[in-house]
C-alpha positions as CSV (number, residue, x, y, z in Angstrom):
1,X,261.3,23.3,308.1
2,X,263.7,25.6,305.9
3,X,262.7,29.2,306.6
4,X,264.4,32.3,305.2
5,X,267.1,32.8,307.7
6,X,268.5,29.4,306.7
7,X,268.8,30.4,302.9
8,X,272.1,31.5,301.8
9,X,271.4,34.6,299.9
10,X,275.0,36.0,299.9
11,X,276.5,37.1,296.5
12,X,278.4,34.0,294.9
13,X,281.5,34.7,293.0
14,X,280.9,33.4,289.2
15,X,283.4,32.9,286.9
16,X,283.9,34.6,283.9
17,X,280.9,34.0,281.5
18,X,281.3,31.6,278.6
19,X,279.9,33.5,275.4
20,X,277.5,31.4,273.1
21,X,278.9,29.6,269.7
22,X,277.9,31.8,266.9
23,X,274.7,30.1,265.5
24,X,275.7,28.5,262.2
25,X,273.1,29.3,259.2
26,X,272.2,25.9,257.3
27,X,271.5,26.4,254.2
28,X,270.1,23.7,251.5
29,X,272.8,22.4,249.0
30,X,272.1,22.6,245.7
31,X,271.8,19.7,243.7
32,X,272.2,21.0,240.2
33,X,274.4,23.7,240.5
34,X,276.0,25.5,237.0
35,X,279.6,26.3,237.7
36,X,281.9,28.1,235.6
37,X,283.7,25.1,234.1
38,X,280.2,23.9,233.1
39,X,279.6,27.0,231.1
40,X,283.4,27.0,229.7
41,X,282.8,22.9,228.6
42,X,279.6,23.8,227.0
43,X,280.9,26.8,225.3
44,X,284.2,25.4,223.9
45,X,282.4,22.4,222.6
46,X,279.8,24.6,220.8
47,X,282.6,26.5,219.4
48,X,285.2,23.6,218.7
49,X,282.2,21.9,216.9
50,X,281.2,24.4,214.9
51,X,284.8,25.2,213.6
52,X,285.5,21.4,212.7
53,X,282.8,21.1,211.1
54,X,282.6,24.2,208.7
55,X,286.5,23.2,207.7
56,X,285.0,19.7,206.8
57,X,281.6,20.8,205.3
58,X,282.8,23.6,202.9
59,X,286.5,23.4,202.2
60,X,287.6,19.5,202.9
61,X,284.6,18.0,201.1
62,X,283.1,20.8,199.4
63,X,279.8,20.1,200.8
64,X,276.9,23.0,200.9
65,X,273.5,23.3,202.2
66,X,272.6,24.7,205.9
67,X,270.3,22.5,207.0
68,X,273.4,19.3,206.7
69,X,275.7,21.5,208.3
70,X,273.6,22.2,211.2
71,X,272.9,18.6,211.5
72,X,276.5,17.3,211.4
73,X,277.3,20.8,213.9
74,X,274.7,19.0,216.4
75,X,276.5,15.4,216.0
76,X,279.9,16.9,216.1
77,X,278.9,18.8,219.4
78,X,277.5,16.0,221.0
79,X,280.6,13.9,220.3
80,X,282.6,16.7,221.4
81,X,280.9,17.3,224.3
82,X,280.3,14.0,225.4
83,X,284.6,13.1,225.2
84,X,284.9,16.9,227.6
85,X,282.6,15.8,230.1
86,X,284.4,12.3,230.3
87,X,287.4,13.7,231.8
88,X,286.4,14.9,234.9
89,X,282.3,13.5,235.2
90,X,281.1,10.3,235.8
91,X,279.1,8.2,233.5
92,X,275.7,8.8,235.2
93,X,276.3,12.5,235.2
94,X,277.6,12.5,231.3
95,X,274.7,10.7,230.3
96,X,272.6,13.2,232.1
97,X,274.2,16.2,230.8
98,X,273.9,14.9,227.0
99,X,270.1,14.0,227.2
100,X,269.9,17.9,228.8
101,X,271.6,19.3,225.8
102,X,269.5,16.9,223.1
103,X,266.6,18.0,225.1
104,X,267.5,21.8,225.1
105,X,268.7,21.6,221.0
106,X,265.2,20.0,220.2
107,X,263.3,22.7,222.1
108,X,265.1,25.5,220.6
109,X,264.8,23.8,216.9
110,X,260.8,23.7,217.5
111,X,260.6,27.5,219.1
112,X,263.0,28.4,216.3
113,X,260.9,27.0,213.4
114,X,257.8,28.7,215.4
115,X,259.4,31.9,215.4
116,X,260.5,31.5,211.8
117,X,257.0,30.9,210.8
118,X,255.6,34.2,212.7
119,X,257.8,36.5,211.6
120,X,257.6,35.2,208.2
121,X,253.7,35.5,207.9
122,X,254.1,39.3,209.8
123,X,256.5,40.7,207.5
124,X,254.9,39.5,204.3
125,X,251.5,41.3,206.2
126,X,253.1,44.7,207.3
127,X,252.6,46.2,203.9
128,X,249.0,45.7,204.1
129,X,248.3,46.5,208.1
130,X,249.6,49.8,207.1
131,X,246.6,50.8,205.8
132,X,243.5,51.6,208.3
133,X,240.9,50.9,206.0
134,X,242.1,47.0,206.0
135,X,240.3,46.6,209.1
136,X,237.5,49.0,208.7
137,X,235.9,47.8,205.2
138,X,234.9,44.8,203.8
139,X,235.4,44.2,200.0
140,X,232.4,44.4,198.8
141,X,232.4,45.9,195.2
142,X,236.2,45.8,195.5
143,X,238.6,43.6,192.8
144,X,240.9,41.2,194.0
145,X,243.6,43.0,192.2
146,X,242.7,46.7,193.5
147,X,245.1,48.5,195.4
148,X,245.4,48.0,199.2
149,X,243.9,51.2,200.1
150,X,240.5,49.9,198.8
151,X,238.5,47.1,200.3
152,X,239.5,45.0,204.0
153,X,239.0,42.0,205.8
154,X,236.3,42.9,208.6
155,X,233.5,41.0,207.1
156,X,236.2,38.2,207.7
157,X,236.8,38.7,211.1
158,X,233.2,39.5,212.0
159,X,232.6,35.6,210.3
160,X,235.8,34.4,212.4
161,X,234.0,35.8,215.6
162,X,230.9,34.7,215.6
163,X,231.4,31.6,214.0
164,X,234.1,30.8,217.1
165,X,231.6,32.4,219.5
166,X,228.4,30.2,218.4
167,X,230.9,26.9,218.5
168,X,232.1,27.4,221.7
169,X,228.8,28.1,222.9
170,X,227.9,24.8,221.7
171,X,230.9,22.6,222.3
172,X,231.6,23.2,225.6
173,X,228.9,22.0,227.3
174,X,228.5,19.2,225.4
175,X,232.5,18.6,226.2
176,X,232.6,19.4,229.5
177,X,229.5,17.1,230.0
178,X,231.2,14.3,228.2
179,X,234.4,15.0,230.5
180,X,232.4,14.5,233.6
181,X,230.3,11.5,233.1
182,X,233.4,9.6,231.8
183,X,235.3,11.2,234.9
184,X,233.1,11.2,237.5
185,X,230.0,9.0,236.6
186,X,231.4,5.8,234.7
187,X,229.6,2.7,233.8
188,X,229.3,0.0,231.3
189,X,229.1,2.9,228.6
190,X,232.0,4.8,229.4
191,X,234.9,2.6,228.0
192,X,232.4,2.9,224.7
193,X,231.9,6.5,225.1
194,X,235.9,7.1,225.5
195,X,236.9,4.9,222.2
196,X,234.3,6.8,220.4
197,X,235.7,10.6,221.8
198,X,239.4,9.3,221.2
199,X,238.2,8.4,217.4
200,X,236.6,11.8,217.0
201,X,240.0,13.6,217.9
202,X,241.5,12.6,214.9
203,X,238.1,13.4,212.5
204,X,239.7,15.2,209.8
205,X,238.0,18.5,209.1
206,X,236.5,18.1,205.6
207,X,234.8,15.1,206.8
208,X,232.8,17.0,209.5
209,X,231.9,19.7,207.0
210,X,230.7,17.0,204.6
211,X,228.8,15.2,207.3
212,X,227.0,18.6,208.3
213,X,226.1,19.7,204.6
214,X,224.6,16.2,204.3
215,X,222.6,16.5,206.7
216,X,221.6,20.0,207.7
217,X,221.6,21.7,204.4
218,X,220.9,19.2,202.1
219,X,218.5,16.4,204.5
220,X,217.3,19.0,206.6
221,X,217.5,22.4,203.9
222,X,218.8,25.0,206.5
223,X,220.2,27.3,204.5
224,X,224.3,27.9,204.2
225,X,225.5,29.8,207.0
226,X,227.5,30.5,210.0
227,X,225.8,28.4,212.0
228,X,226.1,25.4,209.5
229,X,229.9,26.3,210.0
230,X,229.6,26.0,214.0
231,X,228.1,23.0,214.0
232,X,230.3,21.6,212.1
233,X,233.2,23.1,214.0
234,X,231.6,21.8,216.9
235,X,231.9,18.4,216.3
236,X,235.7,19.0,215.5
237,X,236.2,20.8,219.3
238,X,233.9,18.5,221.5
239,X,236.5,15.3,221.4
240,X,238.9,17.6,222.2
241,X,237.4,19.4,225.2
242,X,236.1,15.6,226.3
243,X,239.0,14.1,226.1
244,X,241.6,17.0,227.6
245,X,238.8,17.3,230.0
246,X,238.7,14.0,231.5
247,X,242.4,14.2,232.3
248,X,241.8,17.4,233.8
249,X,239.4,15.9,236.1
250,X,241.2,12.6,236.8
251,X,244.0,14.8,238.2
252,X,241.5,16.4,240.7
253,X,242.6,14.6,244.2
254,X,240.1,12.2,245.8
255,X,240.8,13.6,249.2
256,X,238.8,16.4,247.9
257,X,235.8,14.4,247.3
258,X,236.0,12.3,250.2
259,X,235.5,15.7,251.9
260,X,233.1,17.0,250.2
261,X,230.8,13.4,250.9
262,X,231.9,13.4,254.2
263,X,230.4,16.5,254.8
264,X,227.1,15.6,253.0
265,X,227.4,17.2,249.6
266,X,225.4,14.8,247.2
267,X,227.7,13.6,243.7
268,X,226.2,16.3,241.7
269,X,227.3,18.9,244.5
270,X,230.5,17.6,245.0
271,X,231.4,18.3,241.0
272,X,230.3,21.3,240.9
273,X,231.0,22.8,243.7
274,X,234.6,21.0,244.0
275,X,235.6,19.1,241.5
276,X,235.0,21.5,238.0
277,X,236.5,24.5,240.0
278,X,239.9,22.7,241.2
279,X,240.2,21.7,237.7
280,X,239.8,25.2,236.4
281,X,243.2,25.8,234.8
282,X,242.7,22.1,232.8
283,X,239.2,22.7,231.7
284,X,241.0,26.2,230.0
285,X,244.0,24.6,228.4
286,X,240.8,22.3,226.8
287,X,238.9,25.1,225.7
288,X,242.0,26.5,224.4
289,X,243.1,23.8,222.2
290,X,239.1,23.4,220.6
291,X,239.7,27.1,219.9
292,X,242.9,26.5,218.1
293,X,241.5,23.2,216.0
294,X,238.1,25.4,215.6
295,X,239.6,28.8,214.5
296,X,241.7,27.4,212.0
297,X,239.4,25.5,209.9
298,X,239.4,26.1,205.8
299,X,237.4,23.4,204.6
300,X,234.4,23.8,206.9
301,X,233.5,27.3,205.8
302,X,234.0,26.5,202.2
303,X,231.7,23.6,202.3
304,X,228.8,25.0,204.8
305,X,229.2,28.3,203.9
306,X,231.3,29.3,201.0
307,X,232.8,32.7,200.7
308,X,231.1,35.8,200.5
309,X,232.5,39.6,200.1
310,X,230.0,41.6,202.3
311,X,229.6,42.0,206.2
312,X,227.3,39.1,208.0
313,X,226.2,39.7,211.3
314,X,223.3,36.8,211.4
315,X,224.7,33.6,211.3
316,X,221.4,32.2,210.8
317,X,221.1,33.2,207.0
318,X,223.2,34.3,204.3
319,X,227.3,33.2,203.6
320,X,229.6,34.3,206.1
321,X,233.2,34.5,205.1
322,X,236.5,33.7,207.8
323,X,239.9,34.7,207.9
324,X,241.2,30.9,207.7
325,X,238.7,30.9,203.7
326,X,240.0,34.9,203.4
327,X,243.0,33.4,203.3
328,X,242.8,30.6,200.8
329,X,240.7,32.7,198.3
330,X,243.1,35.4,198.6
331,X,246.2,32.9,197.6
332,X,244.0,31.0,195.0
333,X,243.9,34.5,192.7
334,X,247.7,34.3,192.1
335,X,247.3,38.1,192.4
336,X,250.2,40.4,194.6
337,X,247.9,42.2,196.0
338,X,245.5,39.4,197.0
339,X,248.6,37.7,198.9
340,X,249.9,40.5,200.4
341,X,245.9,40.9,202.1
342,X,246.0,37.2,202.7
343,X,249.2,37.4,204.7
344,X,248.0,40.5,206.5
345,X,244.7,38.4,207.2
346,X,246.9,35.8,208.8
347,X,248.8,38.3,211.1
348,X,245.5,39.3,212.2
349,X,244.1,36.0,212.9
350,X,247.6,34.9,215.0
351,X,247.0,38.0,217.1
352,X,243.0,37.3,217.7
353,X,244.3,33.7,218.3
354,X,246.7,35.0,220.9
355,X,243.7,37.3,222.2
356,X,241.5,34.5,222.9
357,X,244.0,32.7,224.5
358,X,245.1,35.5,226.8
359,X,240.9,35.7,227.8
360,X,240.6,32.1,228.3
361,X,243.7,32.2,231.0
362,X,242.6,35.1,232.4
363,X,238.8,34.0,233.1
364,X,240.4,30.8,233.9
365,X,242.7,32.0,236.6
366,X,242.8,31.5,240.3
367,X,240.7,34.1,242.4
368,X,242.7,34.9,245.8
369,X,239.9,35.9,248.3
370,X,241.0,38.9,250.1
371,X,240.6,38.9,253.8
């Protein structure tokens, strides 16, 4: 039996102690990493290109026009580009880096030609946002050719309002209804129900106005109105909320309802309670987009409602005018002054666009709980 006497508890000499390796930090690689000969390739074939080609386009073959020379700039530049990245890349990575720069030239062409457009419509507008009373009156008693201190455009918005408002109030339950049976429910009639939504997408607009003045004011004899306009809207917007919908709730994962069964939640709980809310962000971009196609409409208002100078709050009775037919009566005078309202008409109705947008997102978000 080993007992304390028998333990050696003398001090041991110990060498001198070894320090630890410094720890080495890994850190990821970077797959797609920019370097500077990357930006110097890309820049010198931009600039190379350009410079060709203006010697070519205006003093070689005399040639003029923008639009050609920026199209023979972008051929040039791929060309260019294409024989620089040769040298020192690979195939695979030259290929890559060409469909990156059609890629990035096409989105720039589209944000350019959407910028182009803004500013366009906002500067033609200024001259008539200037003026206070342009939101404040309607123009009522007022000539098409009076100055721009006289008469405004809120009957129009008013219209725009709750004509949008009565719509979507309409719409989306009847799309977000559509989206879930064809989602979540199925059957024999959903293939049926789809081909008809995806056929309504493309329903032209004056064809849903006609259909409504058939049959509400002229079958039925409601009167010609906002509402006649929101219906009609509506059946513009519900493909669109039913079809953008669907995907939205296709994307949902099934884990999610497996869980929610699991734990005894009946089908109707399950949507509800999981599936609608996880596809929160998708049921917004739908509503957006019905917005968009609804807001926009000219030929609607003019045929359900027709155009009309004073300020409509009921959109049970009486015309109701909009920004999109403010718009179209304004450039059908041929009058300066009637334009330059139309074009401020059209800056406000981007910027209540954008408004509704921003609301849409924002009730749309996702809502952190706080603990």
């Amino acid at each position: 039996m080993t007992t304390f006497s028998d333990l050696d508890l003398e001090p041991r000499e110990e060498g001198p102690v070894e320090e630890a390796p410094e720890r080495v930090t890994r850190r990821p690689r970077r797959v797609r990493r920019t370097t500077f000969d990357d930006y110097l390739e890309l820049g010198g074939s931009f600039l190379s290109s350009g410079a060709l080609v203006g010697v070519l386009y205006g003093h070689v073959f005399n040639m003029s026009g923008v639009l050609g020379f920026l199209v023979l700039w972008y051929f040039a530049f791929m060309v260019i580009f294409g024989l620089t990245l040769k040298i020192t890349n690979p195939n695979p990575l030259v290929v890559d880096k060409l469909v990156q720069a059609t890629i990035f030239v096409a989105s720039a062409v589209v944000i350019a030609a959407l910028l182009s457009a803004l500013i366009f419509v906002v500067v033609k507008g200024l001259h008539a946002l200037g003026h206070l009373n342009f939101f404040t009156h309607n123009m009522a008693g007022v000539s098409p050719t009076a100055p721009l201190s006289q008469g405004g455009i809120f009957h129009a918005i008013v219209g725009t309002l709750v004509e949008i408002s009565v719509a979507v109030a309409i719409s989306l339950p009847l799309g977000l209804m559509t989206a879930v049976f064809l989602s979540e429910v199925g059957g024999k009639w959903s293939n049926l129900v789809r081909t008809v939504v995806e056929a309504m997408t493309a329903l032209p607009e004056i064809l849903a106005g006609l259909f409504v003045y058939v049959v509400m004011i002229v079958y039925f004899g409601f009167p010609r109105s906002g509402f006649a306009v929101s219906v009609a809207m509506s059946v513009t917007m519900v493909p669109i909320i039913a079809r953008t919908g669907e995907v939205s709730l296709r994307i949902v994962p099934n884990g999610l309802r497996e869980a929610s069964n699991a734990l005894g939640g009946s089908e109707w709980r399950t949507t509800w309670k999981v599936v609608l809310p996880s596809a929160r962000a998708g049921l917004a971009t739908a509503l957006i987009l019905a917005i968009a196609r609804g807001i926009g409409e000219t030929a609607i208002p003019l045929i359900c409602s027709g155009a009309s100078s004073f300020t409509n709050f009921n959109p049970f009775a009486n015309p109701m005018n909009s920004l999109p037919l403010f718009i179209l009566t304004g450039f059908q005078t041929g009058q300066s002054v009637a334009i330059e309202r139309a074009f401020g008409a059209g800056t406000v109705l981007l910027v209540l666009i954008l408004g509704l947008f921003v609301l849409t997102r924002f009730l749309a978000r996702d809502r952190k709980v706080k603990r």
